[in-house]
C-alpha positions as CSV (number, residue, x, y, z in Angstrom):
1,X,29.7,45.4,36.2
2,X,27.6,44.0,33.1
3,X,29.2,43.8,29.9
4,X,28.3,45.7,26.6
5,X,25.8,43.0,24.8
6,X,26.5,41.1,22.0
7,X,24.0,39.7,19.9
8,X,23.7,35.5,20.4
9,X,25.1,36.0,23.9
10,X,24.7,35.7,27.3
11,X,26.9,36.8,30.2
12,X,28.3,34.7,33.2
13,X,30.8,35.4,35.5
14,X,32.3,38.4,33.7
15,X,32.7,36.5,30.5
16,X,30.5,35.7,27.2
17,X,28.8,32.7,26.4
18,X,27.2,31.8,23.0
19,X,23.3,31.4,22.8
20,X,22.5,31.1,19.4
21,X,19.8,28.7,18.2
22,X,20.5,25.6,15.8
23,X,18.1,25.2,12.7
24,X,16.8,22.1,12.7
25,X,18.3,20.8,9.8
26,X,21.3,20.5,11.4
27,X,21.1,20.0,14.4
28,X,22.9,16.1,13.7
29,X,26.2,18.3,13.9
30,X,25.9,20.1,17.2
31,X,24.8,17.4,19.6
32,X,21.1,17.0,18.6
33,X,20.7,20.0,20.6
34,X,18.2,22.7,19.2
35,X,20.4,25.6,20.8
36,X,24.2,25.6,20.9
37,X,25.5,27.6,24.4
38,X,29.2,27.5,24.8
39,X,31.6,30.0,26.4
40,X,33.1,31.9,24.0
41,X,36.0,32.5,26.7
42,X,36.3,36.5,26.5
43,X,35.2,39.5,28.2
44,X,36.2,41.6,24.8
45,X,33.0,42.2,22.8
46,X,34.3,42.6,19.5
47,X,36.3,39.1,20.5
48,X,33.1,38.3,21.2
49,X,31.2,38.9,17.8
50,X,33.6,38.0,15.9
51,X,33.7,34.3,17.6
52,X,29.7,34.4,16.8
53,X,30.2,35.6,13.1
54,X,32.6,32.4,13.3
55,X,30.0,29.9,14.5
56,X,27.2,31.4,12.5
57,X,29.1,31.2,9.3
58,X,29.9,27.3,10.3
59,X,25.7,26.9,10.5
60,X,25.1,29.1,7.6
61,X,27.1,26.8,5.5
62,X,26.1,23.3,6.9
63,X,22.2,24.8,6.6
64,X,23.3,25.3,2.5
65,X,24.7,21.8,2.4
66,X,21.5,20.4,4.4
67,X,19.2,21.9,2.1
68,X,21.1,21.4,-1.1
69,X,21.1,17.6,0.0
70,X,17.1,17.6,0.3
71,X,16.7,19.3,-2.5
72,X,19.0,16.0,-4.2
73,X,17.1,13.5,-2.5
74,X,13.7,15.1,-3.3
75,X,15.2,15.3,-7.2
76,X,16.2,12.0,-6.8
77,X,12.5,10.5,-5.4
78,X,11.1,12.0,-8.4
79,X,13.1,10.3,-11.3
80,X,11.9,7.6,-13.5
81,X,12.8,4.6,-12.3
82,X,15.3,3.9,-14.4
83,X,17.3,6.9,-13.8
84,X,16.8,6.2,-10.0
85,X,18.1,3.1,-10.3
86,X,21.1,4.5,-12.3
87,X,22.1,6.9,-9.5
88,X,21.2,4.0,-6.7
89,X,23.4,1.7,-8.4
90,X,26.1,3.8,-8.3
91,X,26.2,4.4,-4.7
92,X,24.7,8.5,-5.7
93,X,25.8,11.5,-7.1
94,X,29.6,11.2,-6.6
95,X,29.6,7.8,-7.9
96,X,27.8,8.5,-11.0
97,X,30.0,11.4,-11.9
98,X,33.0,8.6,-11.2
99,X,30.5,6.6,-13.9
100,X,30.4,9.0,-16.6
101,X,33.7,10.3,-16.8
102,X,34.9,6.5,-16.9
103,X,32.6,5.6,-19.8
104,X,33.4,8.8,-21.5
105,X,37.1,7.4,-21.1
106,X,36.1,4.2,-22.1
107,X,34.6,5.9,-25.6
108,X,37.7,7.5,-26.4
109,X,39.6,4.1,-26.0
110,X,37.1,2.3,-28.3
111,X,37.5,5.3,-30.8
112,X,41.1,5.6,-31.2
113,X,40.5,1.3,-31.9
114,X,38.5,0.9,-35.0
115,X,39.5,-2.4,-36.3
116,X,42.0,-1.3,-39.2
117,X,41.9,-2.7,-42.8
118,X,44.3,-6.3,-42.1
119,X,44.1,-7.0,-38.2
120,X,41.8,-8.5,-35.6
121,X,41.3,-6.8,-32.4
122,X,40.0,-8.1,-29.2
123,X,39.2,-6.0,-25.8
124,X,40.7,-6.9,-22.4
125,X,39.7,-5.3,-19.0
126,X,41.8,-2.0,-18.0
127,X,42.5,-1.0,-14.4
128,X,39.5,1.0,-13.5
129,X,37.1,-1.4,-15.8
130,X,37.4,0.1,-19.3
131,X,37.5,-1.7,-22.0
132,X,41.5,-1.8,-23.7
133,X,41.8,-2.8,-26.8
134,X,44.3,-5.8,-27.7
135,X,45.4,-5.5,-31.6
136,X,46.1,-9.2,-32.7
137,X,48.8,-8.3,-35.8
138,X,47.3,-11.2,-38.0
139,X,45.8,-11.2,-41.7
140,X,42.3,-11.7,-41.9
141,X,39.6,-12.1,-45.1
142,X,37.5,-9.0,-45.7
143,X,34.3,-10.3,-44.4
144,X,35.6,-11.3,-41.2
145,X,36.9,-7.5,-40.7
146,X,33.3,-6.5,-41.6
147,X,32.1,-8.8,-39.0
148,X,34.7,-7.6,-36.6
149,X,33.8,-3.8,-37.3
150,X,30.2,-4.5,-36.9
151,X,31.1,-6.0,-33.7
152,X,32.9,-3.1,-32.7
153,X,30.4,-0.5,-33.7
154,X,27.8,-2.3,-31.9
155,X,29.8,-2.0,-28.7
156,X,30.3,1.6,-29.3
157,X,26.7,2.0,-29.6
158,X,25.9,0.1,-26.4
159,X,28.5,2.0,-23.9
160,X,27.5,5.8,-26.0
161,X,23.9,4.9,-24.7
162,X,24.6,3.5,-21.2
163,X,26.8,6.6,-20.7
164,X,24.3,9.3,-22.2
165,X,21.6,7.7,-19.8
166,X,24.2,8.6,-16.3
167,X,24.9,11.8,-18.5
168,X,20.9,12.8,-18.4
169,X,20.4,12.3,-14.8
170,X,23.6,14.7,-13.9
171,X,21.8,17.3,-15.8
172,X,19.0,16.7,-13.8
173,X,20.9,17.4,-10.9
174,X,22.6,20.3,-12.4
175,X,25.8,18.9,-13.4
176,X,26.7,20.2,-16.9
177,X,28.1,17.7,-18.8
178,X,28.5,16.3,-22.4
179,X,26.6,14.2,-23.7
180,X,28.5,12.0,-26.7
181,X,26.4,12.6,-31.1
182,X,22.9,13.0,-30.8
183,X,20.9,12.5,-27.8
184,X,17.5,14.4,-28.4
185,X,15.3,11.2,-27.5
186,X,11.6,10.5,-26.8
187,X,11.6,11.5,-23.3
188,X,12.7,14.7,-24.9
189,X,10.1,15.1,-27.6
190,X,7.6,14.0,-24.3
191,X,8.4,17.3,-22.4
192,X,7.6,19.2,-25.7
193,X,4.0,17.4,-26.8
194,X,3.3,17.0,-22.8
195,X,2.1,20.4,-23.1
196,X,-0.3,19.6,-25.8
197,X,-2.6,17.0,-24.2
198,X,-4.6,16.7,-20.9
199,X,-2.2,15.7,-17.5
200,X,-3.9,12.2,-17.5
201,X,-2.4,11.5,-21.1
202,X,0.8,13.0,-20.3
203,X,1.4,10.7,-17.4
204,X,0.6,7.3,-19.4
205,X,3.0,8.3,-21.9
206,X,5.8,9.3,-19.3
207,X,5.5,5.2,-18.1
208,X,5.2,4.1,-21.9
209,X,8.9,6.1,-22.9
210,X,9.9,4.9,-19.6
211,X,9.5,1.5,-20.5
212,X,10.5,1.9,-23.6
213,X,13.9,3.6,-22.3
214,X,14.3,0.5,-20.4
215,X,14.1,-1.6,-23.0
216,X,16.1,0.0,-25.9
217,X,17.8,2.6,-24.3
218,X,18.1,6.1,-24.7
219,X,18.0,6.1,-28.5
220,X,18.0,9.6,-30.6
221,X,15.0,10.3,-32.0
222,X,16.9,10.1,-35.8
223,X,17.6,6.4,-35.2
224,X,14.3,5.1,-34.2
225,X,13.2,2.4,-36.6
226,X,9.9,0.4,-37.2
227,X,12.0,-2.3,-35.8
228,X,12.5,-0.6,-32.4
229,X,8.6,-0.2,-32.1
230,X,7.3,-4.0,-33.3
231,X,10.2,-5.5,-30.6
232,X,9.0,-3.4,-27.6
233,X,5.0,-3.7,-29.0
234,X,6.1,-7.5,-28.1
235,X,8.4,-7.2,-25.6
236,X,5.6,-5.4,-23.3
237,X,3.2,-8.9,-23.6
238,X,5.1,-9.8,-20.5
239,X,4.3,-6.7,-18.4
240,X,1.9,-7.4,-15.5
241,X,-1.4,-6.4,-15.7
242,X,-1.5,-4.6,-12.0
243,X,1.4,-3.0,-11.1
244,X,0.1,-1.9,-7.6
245,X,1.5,-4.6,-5.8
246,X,3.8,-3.7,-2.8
247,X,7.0,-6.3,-2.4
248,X,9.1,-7.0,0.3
249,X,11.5,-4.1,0.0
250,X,8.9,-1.7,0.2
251,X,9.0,-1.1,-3.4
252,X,6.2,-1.3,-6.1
253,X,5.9,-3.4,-9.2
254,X,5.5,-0.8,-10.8
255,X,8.7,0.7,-9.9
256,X,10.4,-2.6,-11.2
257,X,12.7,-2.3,-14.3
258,X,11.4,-3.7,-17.4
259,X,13.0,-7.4,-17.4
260,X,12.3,-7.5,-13.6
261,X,8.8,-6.7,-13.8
262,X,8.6,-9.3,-16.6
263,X,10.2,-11.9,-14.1
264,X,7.8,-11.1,-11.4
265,X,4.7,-11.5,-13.7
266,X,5.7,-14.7,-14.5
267,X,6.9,-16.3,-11.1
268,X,3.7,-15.3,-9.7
269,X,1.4,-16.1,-12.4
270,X,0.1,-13.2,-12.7
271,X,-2.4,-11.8,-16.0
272,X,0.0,-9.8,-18.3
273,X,-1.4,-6.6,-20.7
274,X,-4.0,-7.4,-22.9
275,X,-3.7,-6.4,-26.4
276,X,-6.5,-2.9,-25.6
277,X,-3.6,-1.9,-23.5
278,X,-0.4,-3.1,-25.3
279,X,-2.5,-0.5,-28.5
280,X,-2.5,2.1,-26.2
281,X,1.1,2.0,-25.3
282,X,1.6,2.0,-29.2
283,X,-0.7,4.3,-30.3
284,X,0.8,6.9,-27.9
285,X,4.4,6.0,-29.0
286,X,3.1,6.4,-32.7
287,X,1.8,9.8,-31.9
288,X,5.0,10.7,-30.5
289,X,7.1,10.1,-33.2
290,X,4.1,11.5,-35.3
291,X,4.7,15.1,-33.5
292,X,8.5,14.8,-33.6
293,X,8.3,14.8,-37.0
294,X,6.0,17.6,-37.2
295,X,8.5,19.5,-35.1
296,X,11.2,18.6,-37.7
297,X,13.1,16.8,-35.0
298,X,13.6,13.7,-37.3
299,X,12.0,13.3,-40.9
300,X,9.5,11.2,-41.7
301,X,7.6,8.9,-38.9
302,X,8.4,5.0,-39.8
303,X,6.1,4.0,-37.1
304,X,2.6,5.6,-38.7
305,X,1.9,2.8,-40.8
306,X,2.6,0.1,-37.9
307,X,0.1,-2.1,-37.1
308,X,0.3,-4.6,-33.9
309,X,0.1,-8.3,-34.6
310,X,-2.1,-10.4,-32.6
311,X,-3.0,-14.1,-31.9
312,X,-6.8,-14.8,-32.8
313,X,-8.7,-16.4,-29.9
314,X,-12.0,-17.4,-29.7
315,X,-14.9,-15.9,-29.2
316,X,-15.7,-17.4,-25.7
317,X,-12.5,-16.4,-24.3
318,X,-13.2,-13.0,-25.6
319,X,-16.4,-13.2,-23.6
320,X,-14.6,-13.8,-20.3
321,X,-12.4,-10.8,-20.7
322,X,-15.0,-8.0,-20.9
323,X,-16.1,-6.5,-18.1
324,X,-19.2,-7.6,-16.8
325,X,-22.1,-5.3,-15.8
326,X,-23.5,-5.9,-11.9
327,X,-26.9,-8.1,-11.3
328,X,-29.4,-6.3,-10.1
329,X,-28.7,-8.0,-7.0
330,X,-25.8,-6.5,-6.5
331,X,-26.7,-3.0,-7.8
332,X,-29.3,-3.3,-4.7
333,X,-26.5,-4.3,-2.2
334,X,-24.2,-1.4,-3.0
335,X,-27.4,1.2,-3.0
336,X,-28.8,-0.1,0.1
337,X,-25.5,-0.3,1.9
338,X,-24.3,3.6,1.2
339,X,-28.6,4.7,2.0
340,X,-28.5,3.3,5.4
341,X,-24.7,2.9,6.8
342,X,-24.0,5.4,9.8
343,X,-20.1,6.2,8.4
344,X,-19.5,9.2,7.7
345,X,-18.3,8.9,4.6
346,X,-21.3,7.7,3.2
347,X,-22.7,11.1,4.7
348,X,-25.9,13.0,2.5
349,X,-23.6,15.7,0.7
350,X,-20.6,13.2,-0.2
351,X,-19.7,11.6,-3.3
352,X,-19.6,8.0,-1.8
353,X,-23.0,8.6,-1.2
354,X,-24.2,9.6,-4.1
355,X,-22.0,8.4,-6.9
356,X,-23.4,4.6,-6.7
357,X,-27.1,6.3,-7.1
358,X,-26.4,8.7,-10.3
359,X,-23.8,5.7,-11.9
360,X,-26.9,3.3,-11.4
361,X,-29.3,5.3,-12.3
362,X,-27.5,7.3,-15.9
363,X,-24.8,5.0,-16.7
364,X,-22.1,7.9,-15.7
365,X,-18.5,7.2,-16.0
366,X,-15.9,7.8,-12.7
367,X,-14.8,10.9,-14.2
368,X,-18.3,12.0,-15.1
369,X,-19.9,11.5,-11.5
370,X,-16.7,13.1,-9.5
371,X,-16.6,16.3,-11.8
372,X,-20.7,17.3,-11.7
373,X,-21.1,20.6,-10.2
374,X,-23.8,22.5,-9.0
375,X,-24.5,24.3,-12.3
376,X,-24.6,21.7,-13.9
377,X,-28.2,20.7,-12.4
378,X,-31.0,23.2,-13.8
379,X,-34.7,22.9,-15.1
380,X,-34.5,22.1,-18.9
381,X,-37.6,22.8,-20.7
382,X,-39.4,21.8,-17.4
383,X,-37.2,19.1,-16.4
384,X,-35.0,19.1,-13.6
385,X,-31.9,17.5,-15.3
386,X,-28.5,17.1,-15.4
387,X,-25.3,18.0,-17.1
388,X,-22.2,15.9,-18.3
389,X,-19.5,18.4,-19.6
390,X,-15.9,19.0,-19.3
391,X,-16.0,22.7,-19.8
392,X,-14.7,23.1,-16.0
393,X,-10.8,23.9,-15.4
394,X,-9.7,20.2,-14.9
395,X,-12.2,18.4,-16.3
396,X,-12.8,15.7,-19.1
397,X,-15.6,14.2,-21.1
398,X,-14.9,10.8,-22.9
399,X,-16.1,12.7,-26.2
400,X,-18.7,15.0,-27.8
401,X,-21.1,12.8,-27.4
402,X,-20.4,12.4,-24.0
403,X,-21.3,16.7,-23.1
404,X,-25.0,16.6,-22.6
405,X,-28.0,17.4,-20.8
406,X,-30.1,14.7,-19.2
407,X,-33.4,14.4,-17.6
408,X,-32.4,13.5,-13.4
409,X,-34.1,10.1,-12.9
410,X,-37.2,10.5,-10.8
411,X,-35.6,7.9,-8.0
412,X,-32.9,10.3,-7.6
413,X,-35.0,13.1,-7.1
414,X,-37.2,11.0,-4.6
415,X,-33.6,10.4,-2.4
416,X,-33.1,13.9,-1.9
417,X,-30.5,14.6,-4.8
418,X,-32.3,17.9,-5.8
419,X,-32.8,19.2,-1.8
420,X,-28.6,18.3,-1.5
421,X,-28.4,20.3,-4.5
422,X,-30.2,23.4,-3.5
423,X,-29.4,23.3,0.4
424,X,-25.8,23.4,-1.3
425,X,-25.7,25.8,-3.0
426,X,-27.0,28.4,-0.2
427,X,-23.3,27.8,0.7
428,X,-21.1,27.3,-2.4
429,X,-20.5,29.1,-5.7
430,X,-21.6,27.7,-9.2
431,X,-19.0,26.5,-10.5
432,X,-18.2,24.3,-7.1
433,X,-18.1,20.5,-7.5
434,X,-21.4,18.8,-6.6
435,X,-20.2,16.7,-4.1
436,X,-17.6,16.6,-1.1
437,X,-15.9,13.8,0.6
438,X,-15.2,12.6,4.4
439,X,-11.5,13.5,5.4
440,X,-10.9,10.2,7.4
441,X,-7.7,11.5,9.0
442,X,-9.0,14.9,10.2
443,X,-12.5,13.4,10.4
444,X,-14.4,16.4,8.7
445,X,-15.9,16.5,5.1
446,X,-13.6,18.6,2.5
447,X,-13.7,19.2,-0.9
448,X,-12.8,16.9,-3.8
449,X,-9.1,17.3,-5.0
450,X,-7.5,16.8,-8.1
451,X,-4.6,14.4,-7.7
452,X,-1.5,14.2,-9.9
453,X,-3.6,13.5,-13.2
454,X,-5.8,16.3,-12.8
455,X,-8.7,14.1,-11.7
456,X,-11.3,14.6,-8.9
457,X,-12.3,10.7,-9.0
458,X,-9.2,9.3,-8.0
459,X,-9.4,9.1,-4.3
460,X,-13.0,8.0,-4.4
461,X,-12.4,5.0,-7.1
462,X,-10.1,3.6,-5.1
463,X,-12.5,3.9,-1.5
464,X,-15.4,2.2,-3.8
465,X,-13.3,-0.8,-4.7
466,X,-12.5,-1.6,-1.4
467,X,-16.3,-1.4,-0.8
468,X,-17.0,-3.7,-2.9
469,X,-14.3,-6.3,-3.0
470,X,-13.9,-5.7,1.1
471,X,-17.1,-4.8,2.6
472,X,-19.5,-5.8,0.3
473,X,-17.8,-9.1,-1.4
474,X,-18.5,-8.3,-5.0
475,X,-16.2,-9.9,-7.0
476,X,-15.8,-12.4,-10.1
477,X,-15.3,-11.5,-13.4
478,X,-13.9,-7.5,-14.1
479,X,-16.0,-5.6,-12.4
480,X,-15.7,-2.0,-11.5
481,X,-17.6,1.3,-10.8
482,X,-18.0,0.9,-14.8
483,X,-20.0,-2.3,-14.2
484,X,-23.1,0.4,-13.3
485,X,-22.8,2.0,-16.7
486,X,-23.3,-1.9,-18.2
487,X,-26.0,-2.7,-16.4
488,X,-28.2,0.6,-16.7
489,X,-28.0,-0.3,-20.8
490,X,-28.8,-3.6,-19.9
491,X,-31.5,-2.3,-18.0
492,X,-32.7,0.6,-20.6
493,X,-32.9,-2.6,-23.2
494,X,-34.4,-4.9,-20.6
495,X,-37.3,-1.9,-20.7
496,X,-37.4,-1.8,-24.1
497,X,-36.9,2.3,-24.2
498,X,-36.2,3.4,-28.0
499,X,-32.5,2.6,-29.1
500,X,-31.7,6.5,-29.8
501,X,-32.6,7.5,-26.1
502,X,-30.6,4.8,-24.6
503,X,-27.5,6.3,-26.9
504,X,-27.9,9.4,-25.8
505,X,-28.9,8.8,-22.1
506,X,-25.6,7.0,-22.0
507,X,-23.6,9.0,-24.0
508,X,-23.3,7.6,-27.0
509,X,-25.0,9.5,-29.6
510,X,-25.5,13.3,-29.7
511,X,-28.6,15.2,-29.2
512,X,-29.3,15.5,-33.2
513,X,-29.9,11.9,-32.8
514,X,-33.0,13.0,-30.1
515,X,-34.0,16.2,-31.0
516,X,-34.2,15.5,-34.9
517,X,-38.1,14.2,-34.1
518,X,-39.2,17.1,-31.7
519,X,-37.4,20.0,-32.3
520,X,-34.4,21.8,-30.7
521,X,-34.9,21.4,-26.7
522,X,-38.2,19.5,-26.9
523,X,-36.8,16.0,-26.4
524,X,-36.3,16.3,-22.3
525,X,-39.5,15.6,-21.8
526,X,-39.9,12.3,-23.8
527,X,-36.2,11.3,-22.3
528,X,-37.6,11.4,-18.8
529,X,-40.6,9.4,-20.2
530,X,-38.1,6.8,-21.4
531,X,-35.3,7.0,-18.3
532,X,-38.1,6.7,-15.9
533,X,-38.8,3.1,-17.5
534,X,-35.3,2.1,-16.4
535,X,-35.0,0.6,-13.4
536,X,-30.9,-1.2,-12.7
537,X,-32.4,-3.0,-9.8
538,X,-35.4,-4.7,-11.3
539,X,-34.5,-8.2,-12.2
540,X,-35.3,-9.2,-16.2
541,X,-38.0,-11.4,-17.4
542,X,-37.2,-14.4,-18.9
């Protein structure tokens, strides 16, 4: 005779066995297996249910601690560095709590020690690593006890800010704990003015308070001196240049602390930041500060007046540290390689296809090529042309100067831009991005995406270096896509087009600087006149 069911059961021989299925997470606990079947050893069905409520209760609890595990370990992939290395070092989240709670300890100790007015004190190790203060009951002269409370505070100083660093990654991960005096630091007034600029900006100044963390410390924001910013500004001439590098361990350069990163550069000879990017790490501090100040956070911003030293080198050496534009020769190669490859990715509607021809052929920017959209071709005063904006969501134009209309160079036109354009749009809205990519692992073409930084042309930089360093061999000197933009004013000089068209064309002066001798919207016409003199393939005569 069957028995009543029981929900997660099955019946054998007259007696229940458990059926229930094991969520994957957890399956580690209960023999790898992805369903658990044991007898449950009754023929009573409420024996029966409650042994399941049992087992389903052990799951439901282990499936909590699974996920609250990934959700630490996903917390902890996404730290800074440093704070990574903070909960690494300490063997994880139990350890650094151990951390903390010591060097909270060890503050008290060093508190209750201040170096009174007639004795010298020294520190010896304690049983669990603290610092114990010895009192050595000798007279001293007043300006050794100055010295000796200087001392003191100093070390204060050092374990309040090691301790407030293991403090700010528990809160990350929940814990609520005290931090010891002030503690409101840059990487706090960060999440505040984050929200102020574009993501690309935010995530340069998230490395540039990282390293700066590194360096000093997690210092408030109420103690930041002009001293603090002119040691880092110098500190950060032993960076590397490339950080991309992968090492042995699997980890970055990038990922390196600050003193390790230093070490690296140097045993492997490699070029450290130049002084254009060492100002951009300070000028981005400098604002910081700026806006804290502005928020009443700390009064006054010592850094605004700060001004980076620098060695003067020559002019030659100068020379050799621009980037250089491409020959013609090599602007050919690159055009005549993505024209008439079979790959896929060089495919008629993609952006490795046609980014090399607009760069070449307008002097475009990355950012500028990956973001055009199919509104932004039209017919301006009868002439099909072009528009470089940023007024998309996501998008970004160098400056004003840089949003502009431009006659579409007739060679572009003639390679089947303006068919792509209008075939496209039979199938995509407006606002849709010009161009689409080749999905190498699904092998299909797909849109453009935005990555981290909120820009289309990061995939696709990347895929055109390795074209040229790889495929193509173009190297020597700092070239990059950007090399196209130097050689199409090369090029616009080389045809001797007037010098306020070549501004504009490239971006460099706005349109009052064209349109002031024709009239509002009549200068298309005379810019096509001038772009279809430029030619970045046509070698120069000497």
């Amino acid at each position: 005779m069957a028995l009543p069911k029981v929900p997660d059961t099955i019946q054998r021989h007259g007696k229940y066995h458990a059926k229930i299925r094991v969520p994957k997470p957890i399956q580690k606990h209960w023999g790898g297996k992805a369903v658990y079947q044991q007898s449950l050893k009754t023929s009573d069905p409420k024996t029966a249910e409650k042994e399941v409520r049992r087992i389903r209760a052990i799951m439901d609890a282990e499936l909590d601690q699974a996920k609250a595990e990934e959700s630490r370990k996903a917390l902890s992939r996404n730290l800074p560095p440093d704070q990574r290395a903070l909960l690494d070092d300490a063997g994880g989240l139990s350890g650094l709590i151990e951390e903390f709670y010591s060097g909270k300890r060890a503050l008290a100790f060093l508190r209750a020690s201040e170096p009174p007015a007639a004795v010298s004190v020294d520190f010896d190790e304690g049983p669990i690593g603290q610092p114990v203060p010895v009192i050595v009951d000798q007279a001293i002269n007043a300006e050794l006890l100055q010295a000796e409370r200087a001392a003191h505070d100093a070390f204060v100083s050092i374990v309040r800010t090691q301790n407030n660093a293991r403090g700010r990654v528990l809160r990350k991960f929940g814990k609520d704990v005290e931090l010891d005096g002030d503690v409101f630091s840059l990487r706090d007034v960060l999440e505040e003015w984050a929200t102020t600029v574009d993501a690309q900006t935010a995530d340069a100044a998230k490395h540039y308070v990282r390293r700066f963390t590194e360096l000093h410390g997690e210092i408030p924001v109420t103690e930041l001196t002009k001293a603090h910013l002119r040691d880092f500004a110098k500190a950060i001439q032993g960076l590397p240049a490339i950080t991309s590098a992968k090492l042995s361990d699997d980890c970055y350069v990038r990922d390196l602390p600050f003193q390790e990163a230093v070490d690296w550069a140097q045993s492997q000879s490699k070029d450290t930041l130049s002084d254009k990017t060492r100002d951009k790490y300070v000028a981005i501090l400098k604002g910081l500060l700026g806006f804290a100040a502005s928020q009443d956070y700390r009064s006054g911003n010592p850094w605004a007046d700060y001004k980076m030293p620098r060695a003067k080198r020559k002019h030659s050496e100068k020379t050799t540290q621009k980037r250089r534009p491409f020959t013609p020769e090599e602007v050919r190669r690159i055009l005549d390689h993505v024209a008439s490859t079979n790959e896929p990715k060089f495919g008629v509607t993609t952006i490795d296809h046609w980014g090399p021809w607009i760069s070449a052929h307008h002097g475009t920017r990355l950012q500028e090529t990956c973001q055009l959209r199919l509104c932004d071709f039209e017919e301006q005063n009868g002439v099909w042309s072009m528009r470089i904006t940023d007024e998309g969501e996501g998008m970004r134009a160098k400056s004003d100067a840089t949003v502009r209309w431009v006659p579409v160079h007739p060679r572009l036109i003639e390679k089947g831009l303006k068919a792509h354009i209008e075939e496209r749009r039979q199938s995509r809205p407006p606002e849709a991005l010009a161009f689409n990519q080749w999905a190498r692992n699904r092998e299909q073409l797909e849109e453009l995406k935005p990555d981290s930084r909120g820009r289309v042309s990061g995939a696709y930089g990347k895929r055109f270096t390795q074209l040229r360093e790889k495929k193509l061999k173009i190297t020597g000197g700092k070239v990059s896509f950007h090399s196209f933009r130097h050689r199409l004013q090369d090029a616009a000089d080389e045809a001797g087009i007037p010098d306020a068209h070549r501004r504009y064309l490239t971006g460099r002066a706005n349109k009052d600087a064209v349109e002031g001798g024709y009239g509002q919207g009549a200068a298309m016409p005379y810019l096509l006149k001038s772009l279809q003199l430029v030619d970045p393939m046509k070698e120069p005569n000497h």
